[in-house]
C-alpha positions as CSV (number, residue, x, y, z in Angstrom):
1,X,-8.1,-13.4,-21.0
2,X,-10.4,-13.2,-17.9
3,X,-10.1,-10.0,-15.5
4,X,-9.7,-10.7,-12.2
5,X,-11.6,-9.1,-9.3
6,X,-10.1,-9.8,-6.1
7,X,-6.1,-10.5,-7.8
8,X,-4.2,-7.9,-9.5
9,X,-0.7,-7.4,-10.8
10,X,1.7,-8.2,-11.1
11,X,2.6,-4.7,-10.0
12,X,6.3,-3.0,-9.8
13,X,7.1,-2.9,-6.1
14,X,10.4,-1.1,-4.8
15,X,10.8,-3.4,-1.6
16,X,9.6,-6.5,-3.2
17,X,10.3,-6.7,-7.2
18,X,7.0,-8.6,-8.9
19,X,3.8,-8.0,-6.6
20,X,0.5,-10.1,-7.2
21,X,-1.9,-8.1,-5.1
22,X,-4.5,-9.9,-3.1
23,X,-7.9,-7.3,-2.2
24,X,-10.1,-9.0,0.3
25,X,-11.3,-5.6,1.1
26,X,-13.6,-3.2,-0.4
27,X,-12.1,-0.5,-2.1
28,X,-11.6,2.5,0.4
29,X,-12.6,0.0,3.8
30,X,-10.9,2.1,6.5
31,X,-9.8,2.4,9.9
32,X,-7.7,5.5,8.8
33,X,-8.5,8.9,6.7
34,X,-4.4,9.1,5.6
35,X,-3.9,12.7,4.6
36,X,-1.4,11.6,2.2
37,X,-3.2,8.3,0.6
38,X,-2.9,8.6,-2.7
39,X,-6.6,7.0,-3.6
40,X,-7.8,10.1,-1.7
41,X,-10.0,10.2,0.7
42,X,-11.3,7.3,3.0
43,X,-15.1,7.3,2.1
44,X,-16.0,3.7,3.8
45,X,-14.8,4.2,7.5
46,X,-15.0,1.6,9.8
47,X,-12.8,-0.3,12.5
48,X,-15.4,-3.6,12.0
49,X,-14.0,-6.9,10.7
50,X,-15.7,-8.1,8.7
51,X,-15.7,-11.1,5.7
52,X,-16.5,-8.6,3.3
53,X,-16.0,-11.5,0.4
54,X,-16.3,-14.6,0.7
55,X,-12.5,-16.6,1.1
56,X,-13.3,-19.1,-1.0
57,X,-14.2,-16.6,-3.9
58,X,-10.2,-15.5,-3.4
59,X,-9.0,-18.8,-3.5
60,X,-10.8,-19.6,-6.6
61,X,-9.6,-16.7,-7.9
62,X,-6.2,-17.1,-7.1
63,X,-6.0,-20.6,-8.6
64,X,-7.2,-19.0,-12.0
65,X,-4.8,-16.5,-12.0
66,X,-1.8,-19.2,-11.7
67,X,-3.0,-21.2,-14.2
68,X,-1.6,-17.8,-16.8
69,X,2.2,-18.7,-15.6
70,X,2.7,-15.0,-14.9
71,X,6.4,-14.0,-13.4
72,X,5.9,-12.8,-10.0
73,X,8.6,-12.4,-6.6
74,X,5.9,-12.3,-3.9
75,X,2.5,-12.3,-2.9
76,X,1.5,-9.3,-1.3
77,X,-2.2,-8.6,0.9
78,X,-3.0,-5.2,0.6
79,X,-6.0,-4.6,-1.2
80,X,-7.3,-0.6,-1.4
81,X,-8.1,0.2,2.4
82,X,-6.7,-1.9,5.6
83,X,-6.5,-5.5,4.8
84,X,-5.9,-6.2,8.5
85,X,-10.2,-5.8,8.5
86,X,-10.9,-9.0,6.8
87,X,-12.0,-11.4,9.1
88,X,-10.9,-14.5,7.4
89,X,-7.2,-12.6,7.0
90,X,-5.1,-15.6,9.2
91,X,-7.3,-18.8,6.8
92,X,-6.5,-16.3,3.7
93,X,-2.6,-16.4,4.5
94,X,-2.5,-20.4,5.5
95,X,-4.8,-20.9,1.9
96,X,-2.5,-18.8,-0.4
97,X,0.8,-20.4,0.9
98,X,-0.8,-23.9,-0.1
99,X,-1.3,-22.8,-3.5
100,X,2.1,-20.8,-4.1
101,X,5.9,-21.0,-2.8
102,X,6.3,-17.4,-3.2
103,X,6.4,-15.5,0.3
104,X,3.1,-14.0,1.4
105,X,3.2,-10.6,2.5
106,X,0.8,-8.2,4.3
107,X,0.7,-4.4,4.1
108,X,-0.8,-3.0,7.0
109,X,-1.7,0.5,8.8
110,X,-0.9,-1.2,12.0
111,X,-4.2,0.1,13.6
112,X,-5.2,-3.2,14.9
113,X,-2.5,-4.8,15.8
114,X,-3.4,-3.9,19.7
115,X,-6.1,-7.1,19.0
116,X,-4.5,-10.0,20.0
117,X,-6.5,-11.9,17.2
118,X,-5.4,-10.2,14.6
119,X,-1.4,-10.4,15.7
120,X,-2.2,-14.0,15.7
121,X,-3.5,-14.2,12.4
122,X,-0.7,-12.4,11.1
123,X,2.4,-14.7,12.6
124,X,2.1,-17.2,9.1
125,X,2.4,-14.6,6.9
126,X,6.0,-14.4,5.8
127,X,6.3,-10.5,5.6
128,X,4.5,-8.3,7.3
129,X,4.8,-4.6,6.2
130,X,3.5,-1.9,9.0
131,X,3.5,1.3,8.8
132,X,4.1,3.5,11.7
133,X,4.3,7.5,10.4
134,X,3.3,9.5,13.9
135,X,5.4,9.5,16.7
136,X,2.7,11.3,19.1
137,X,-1.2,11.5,19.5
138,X,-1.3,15.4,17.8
139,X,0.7,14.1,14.3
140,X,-1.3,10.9,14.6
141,X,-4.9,12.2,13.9
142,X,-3.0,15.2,11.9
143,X,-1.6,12.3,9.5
144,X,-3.7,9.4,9.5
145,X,-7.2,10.9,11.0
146,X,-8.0,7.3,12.4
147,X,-12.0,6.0,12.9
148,X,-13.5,6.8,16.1
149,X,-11.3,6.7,19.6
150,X,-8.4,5.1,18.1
151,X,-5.7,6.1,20.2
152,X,-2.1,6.4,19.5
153,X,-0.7,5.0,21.8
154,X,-2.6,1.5,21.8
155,X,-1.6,1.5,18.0
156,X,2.3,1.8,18.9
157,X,2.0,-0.6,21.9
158,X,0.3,-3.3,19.7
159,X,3.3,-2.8,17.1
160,X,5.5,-3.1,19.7
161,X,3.9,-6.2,21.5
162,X,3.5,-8.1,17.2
163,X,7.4,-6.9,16.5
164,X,8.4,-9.1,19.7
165,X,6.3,-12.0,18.8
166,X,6.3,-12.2,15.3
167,X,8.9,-14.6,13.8
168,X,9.0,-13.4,9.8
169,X,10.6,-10.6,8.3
170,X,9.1,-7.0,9.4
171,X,9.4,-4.4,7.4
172,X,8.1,-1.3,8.8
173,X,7.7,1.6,7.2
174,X,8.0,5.6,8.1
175,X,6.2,8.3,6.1
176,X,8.0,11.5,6.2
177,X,6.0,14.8,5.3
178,X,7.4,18.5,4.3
179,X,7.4,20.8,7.5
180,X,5.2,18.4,9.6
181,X,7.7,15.7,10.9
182,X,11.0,16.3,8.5
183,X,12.9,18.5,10.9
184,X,15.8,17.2,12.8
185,X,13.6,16.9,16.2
186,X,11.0,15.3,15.1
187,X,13.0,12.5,13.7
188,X,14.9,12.2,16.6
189,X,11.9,11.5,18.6
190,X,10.4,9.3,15.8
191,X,14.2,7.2,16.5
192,X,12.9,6.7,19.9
193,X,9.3,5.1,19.9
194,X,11.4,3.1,16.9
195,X,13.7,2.2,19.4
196,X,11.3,-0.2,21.0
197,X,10.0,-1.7,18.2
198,X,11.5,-5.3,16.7
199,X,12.3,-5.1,12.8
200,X,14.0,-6.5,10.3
201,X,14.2,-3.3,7.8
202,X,13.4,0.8,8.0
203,X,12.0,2.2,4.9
204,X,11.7,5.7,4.6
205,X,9.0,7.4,2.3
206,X,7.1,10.2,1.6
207,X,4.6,11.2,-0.6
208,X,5.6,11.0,-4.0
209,X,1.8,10.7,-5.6
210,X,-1.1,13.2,-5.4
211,X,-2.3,13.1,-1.9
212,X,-5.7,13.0,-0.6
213,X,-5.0,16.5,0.9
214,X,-3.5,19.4,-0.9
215,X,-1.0,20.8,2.3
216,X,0.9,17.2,2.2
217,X,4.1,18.0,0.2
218,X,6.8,15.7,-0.6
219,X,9.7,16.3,1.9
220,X,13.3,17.1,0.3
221,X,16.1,15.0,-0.5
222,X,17.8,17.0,1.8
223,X,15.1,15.6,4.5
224,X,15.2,12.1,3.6
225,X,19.0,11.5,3.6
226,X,18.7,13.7,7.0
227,X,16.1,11.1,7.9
228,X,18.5,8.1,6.3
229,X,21.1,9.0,8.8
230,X,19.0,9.7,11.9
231,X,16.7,6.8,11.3
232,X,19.1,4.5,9.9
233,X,16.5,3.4,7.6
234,X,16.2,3.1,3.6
235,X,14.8,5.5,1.5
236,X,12.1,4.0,-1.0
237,X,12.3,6.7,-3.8
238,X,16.2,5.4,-3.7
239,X,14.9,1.9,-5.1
240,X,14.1,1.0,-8.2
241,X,11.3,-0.8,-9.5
242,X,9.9,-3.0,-13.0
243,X,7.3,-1.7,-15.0
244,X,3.5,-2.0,-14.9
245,X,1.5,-5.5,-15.8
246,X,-2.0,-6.2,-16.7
247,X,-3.9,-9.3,-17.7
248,X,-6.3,-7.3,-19.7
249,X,-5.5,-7.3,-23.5
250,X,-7.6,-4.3,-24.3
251,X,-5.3,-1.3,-23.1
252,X,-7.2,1.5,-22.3
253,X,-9.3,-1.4,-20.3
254,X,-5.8,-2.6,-18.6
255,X,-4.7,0.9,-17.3
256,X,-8.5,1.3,-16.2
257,X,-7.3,-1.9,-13.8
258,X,-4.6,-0.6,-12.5
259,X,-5.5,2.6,-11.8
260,X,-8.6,1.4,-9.7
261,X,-5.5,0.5,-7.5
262,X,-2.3,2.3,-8.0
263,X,-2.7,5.8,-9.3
264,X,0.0,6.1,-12.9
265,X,1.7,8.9,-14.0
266,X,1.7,10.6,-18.0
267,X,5.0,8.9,-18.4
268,X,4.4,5.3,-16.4
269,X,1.2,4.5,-18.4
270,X,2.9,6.3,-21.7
271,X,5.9,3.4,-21.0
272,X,3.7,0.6,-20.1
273,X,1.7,1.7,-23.3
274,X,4.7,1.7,-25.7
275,X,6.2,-1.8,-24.1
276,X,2.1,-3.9,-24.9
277,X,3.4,-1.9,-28.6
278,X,0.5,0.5,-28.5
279,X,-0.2,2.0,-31.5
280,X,-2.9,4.8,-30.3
281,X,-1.1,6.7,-27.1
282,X,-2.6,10.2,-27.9
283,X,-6.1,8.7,-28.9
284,X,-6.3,6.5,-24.7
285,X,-4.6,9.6,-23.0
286,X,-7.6,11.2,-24.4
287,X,-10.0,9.1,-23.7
288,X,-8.4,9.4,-20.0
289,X,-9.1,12.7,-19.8
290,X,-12.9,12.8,-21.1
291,X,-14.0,9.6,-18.7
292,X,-15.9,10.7,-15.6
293,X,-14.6,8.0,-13.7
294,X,-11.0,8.9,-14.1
295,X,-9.4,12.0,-11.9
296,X,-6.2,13.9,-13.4
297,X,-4.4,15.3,-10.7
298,X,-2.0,17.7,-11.8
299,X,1.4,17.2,-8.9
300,X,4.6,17.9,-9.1
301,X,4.3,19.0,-13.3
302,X,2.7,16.2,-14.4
303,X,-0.7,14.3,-14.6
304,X,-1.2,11.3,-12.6
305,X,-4.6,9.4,-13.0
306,X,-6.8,7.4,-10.8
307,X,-9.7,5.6,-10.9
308,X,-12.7,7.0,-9.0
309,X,-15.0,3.7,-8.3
């Protein structure tokens, strides 16, 4: 069975069930340094657009990867940096829909949505999923250490300006950190630049997988239901999700391919490993932990592993 380079998945998704990922990006192409990201650091920073491969590549891709009949809910741009900086991003959504009746959905830092280009490209898409997790210039570059002289508040204005104009389903998202922006007044101001803002759903998250920097902590429950009921929102960890999928039939190969793009737990690769009927657990979990291209981050009591090119 062929590996795919640009289409992955499908992966578990708690908002969306069965997500075939789309990458049209570089892995770790930028506009923001998130302290929390959990593929660590940004290490290709840029606010440039740019066709970093070429569209019809993707397409061609894509096409392959229907022809294995996998089951999957939705089709989700997102990629391992800002998908938003692909230059071909409105011709990718119009192709993909051709090919598929599956919604298309795009993840986004909502960084550039203060281009009018780029909110234009962005109205065929079906879902559009931004994420909005300061509520002021200091948490900003505290939380998502943006490229250059990206300013705050031309971020939230062009979120504002797409939420009135955009006619699919937004989902925006809120990222909630221990003893940064968890307490009572700090959500209450995060309810008001929400306030102006056009959406279809809240969700709620926080960081739940080893961040890119070691003071990020994973806020309470007792933070998140406070959160719920200020926010009015949904709390992601409260969803449930399917397991893992790869394509690849050789399995230390296939959690190699998803961990390039979503980091796995001890006990999500030990259950995806026991459902492809595994017979060698011990044997890949230590080959995991002799490869030089794979970091075990120890969070939370357990290992979680990802893929460092």
């Amino acid at each position: 069975m062929k590996e795919f380079k640009y289409i992955f998945g499908p992966v578990p998704s708690r908002r969306m069930g069965l997500s075939v990922g789309v990458s049209p990006i570089p892995r770790k192409a930028c506009n923001y340094s998130c302290a929390y990201c959990q593929l660590g650091r940004t290490d290709r920073m840029t606010n440039q657009r740019s066709e970093f491969f070429k569209l019809s590549d993707i397409l061609d891709e894509f096409k392959e990867y229907l022809k294995e009949q996998f089951k999957f809910d939705v089709v989700t741009i997102v990629g391992e940096g800002e998908p938003t900086l692909y230059s071909k991003l409105g011709e990718l959504i119009l192709e993909l829909k051709k090919l598929t009746s599956k919604p298309i959905a795009v993840i986004t830092n909502s960084a550039l949505l203060y281009d009018k280009e780029v909110r234009k490209e962005l109205m065929n898409a079906d879902i559009v999923l931004p994420s909005l997790d300061a509520h002021n210039e200091n948490i900003f570059k505290k939380v998502n250490r943006p490229y250059g002289k990206i300013k705050y508040e031309e971020v939230y204005q062009g979120l504002v300006e797409f939420s009135k104009e955009y006619k699919g389903e937004l989902w925006l998202e809120v990222m909630i950190i221990k003893d940064l922006n968890d307490d009572e007044k700090s959500l209450i101001e995060i309810k008001e630049v929400l306030n102006n803002i056009k959406y279809s759903r809240l969700y709620i998250n926080t960081p739940v997988r080893p961040p890119a920097e070691e003071w990020v902590k994973q806020a309470s429950k007792q933070s998140i239901e406070l959160a719920v009921n200020i926010l009015g929102g949904i709390s992601i960890d409260m969803l449930d999700s399917e397991g893992f999928f790869s394509e690849v039939e050789d399995d230390y190969e296939a959690i190699l391919s998803i961990i390039r793009r979503h980091p796995m737990n001890q006990y999500e690769i030990r259950k995806f490993l026991e459902s492809r009927k595994c017979s060698n657990i011990e044997e890949i979990f230590t080959r995991l932990k002799n490869d030089n291209n794979v970091q075990t981050v120890e969070y939370k009591g357990y290992n979680t592993y990802r893929l460092n090119i």
